[in-house]
Structures are given as C-alpha cells and as structure tokens.
C-alpha positions in Angstrom: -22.0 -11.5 7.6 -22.5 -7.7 8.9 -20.0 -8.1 11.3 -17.1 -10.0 8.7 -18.1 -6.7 6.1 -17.1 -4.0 8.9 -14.2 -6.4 10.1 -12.2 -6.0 6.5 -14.0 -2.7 6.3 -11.8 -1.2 9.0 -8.7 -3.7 8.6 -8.4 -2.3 5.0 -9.2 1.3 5.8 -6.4 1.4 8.1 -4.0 -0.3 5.9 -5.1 1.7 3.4 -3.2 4.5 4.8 0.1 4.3 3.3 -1.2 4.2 -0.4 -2.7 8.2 0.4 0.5 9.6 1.4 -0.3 12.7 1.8 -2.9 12.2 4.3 -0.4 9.4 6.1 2.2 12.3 6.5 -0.2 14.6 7.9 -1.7 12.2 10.4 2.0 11.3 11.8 2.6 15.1 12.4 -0.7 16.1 14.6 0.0 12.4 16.4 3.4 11.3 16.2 5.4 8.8 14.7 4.5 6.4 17.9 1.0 7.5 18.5 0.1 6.7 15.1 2.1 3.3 15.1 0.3 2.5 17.9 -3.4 4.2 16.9 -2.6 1.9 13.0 -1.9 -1.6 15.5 -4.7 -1.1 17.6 -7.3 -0.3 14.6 -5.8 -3.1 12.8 -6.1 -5.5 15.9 -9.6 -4.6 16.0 -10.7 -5.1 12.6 -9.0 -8.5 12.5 -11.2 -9.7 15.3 -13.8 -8.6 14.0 -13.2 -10.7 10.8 -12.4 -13.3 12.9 -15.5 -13.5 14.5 -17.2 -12.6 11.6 -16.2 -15.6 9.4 -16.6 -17.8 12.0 -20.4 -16.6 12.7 -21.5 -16.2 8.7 -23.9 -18.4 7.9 -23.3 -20.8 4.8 -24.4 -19.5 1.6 -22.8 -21.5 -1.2 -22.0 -19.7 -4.3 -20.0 -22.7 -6.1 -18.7 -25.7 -5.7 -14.6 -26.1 -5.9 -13.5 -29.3 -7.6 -12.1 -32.1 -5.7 -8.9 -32.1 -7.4 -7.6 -28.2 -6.6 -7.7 -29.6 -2.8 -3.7 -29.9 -3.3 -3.4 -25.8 -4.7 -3.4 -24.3 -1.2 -1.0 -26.7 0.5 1.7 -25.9 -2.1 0.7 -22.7 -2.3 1.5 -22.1 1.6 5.0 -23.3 1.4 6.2 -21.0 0.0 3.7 -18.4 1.5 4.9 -19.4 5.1 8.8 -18.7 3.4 8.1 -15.2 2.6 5.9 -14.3 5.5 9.1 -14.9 7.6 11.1 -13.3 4.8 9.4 -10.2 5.3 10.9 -10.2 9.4 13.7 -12.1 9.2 17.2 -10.4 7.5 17.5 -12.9 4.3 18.8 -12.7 0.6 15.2 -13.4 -0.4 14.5 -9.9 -0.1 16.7 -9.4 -2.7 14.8 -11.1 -5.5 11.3 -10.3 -3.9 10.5 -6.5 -3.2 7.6 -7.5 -0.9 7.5 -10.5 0.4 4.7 -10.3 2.6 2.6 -8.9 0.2 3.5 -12.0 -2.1 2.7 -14.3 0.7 -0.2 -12.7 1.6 -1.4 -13.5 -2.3 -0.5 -16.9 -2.3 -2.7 -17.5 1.1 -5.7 -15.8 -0.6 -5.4 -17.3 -4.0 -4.9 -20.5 -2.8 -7.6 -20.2 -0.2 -10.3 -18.8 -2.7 -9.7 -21.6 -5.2 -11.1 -24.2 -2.6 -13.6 -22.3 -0.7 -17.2 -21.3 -2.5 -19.0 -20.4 -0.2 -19.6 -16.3 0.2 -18.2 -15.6 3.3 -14.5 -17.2 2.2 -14.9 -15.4 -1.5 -15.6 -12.5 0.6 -12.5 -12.9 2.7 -9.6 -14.4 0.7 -10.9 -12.1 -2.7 -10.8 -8.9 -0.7 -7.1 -10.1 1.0 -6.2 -11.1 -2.4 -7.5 -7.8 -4.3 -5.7 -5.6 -1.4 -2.2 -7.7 -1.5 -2.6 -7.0 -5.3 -3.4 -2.8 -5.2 -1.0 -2.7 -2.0 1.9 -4.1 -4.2 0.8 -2.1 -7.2 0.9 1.4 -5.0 4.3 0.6 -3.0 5.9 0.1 -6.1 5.1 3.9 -8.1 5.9 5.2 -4.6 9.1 4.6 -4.4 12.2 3.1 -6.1 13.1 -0.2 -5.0 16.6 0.0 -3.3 18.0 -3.7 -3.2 19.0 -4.4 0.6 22.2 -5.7 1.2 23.4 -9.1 0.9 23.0 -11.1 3.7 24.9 -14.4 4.9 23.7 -17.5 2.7 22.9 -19.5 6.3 20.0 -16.5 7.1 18.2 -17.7 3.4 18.5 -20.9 5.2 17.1 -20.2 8.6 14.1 -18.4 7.0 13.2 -21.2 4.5 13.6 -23.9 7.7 11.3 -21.3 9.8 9.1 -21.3 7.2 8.6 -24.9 6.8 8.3 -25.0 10.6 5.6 -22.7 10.9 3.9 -24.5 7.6 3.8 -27.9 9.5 2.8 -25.8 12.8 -0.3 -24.8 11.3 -0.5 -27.3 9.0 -0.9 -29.7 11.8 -3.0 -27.5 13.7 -5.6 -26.2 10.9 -8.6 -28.5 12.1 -8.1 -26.7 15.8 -7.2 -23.2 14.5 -9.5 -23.4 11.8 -12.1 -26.0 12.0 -11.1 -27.6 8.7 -8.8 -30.8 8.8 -6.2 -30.3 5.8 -5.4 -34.4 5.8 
C-alpha cells in the first residue's frame, strides 16, 4: 500500500503544479519551457508506475461491499469517458460545449470505478483521481476565462465519438488482460 500512497503522492504533486501559478512560472524560467515539459512527463511517468505497481501489489482490505446491481454504472460511464479522453487530443466541436474534457473523463473513470470497487486500495485510487479531476477543474476555471475554440467540421465530432467507441471496446475487450478483472 506504501508504494500506491507515494505513487499518487508524486503523480498529484506534479500535476499539482499548474493550480500554484506562481511557482509554475518561476519553475519554467530557471529550466525552460522544454526542460520543464520534459522534468513534469518524466515525474508524472514515474509516479504512474508506481501506482501501478502499487495497486497491483496492495493487499485486500475490504472496506464495503458494492451491490450487484451498480455492476452496469462503470460501463456506461466509460462511453462517454473514452469520448472525451479523445476529445481532449483530437480537434472536435465537443470542446465547444465541454471546457475540459479530459478532466470530465477523467471523473467519469473514477466515479464509476469507485462505485464498484470497496476494497481500500481502489477507494484509495479512483477517490483521490476523482477528488483531483474535481479541484483541477475547479482551479482551471478562476484561472482563466474560457475562450470557446473555433468550430470545427461536423465529421471531426464524428471521428472522435467513433475513436472513442473504438478504444472503449479495445479496452473493454481487453480489461481481464490489462486489468485482471473480466468486465463480461
């Protein structure tokens, strides 16, 4: 469990960065813009392994047990999660009804995810993702106005909604061997 606590420790440190500004700003100018692009992927890299390995080497501790019947929550939930995970990459008019896409998507994984898993490594995991997506959106928003991007070409909306449903059934069809949980 030691090892899952430091994993989102650092992972959220780093990404923590943006909400302090100040101290962002003066990071970029004794590095660089690049040095610190790459310094904030490498960081981040590292704490996601060691959540990774982490969660997959935290014992069991059950705190509750989900009901049977919010087993569907998560796979509708990841639609539509999977949609705006690509929205957040890929040029799309979704971006202009959703300010943060990947933020949204990130709180549909985690809400979705937490419903159905009780043990405390899982709460652990998808409430601290869920509780960041939440103050990340919160702090983007009162730092800046949200300036609409421009319209793009009603076929990219498309492409981004097939993508998504293509990476949904990707991993939906993977989960047991990504994940070691069978969703069917």
């Amino acid at each position: 469990m030691t090892t899952l606590i430091i994993g989102l420790s650092i992972f959220f440190a780093v990404h923590a960065l943006p909400m302090f500004t100040v101290q962002r700003e003066q990071l970029i100018s004794k590095l660089g813009d690049l040095p610190y692009k790459g310094l904030f992927a490498l960081v981040s890299i590292f704490g996601f392994a060691l959540i990774l390995m982490g969660k997959a080497d935290a014992p069991f501790v059950s705190i509750w047990q989900p009901p049977q019947v919010l087993a569907f929550v998560p796979k509708l939930l990841m639609l539509p999660a999977f949609v705006l995970l690509v929205a957040a990459y890929v040029p799309s008019n979704i971006k202009l009804k959703i300010r943060h896409p990947m933020l949204l998507a990130v709180k549909l994984w985690a809400l979705g995810h937490l419903l159905i898993n009780g043990d405390l490594a899982s709460i652990l995991l998808f409430a601290s993702f869920l509780i960041f997506a939440v103050l990340s959106m919160i702090s983007a928003n009162k730092r800046a106005e949200w300036s609409k991007p421009e319209a793009k070409p009603f076929y990219m909306t498309i492409v981004v909604i097939l993508l998504g449903v293509v990476a949904y059934g990707a991993v939906a069809m993977n989960h047991a061997k990504l994940f070691g949980v069978a969703l069917f």
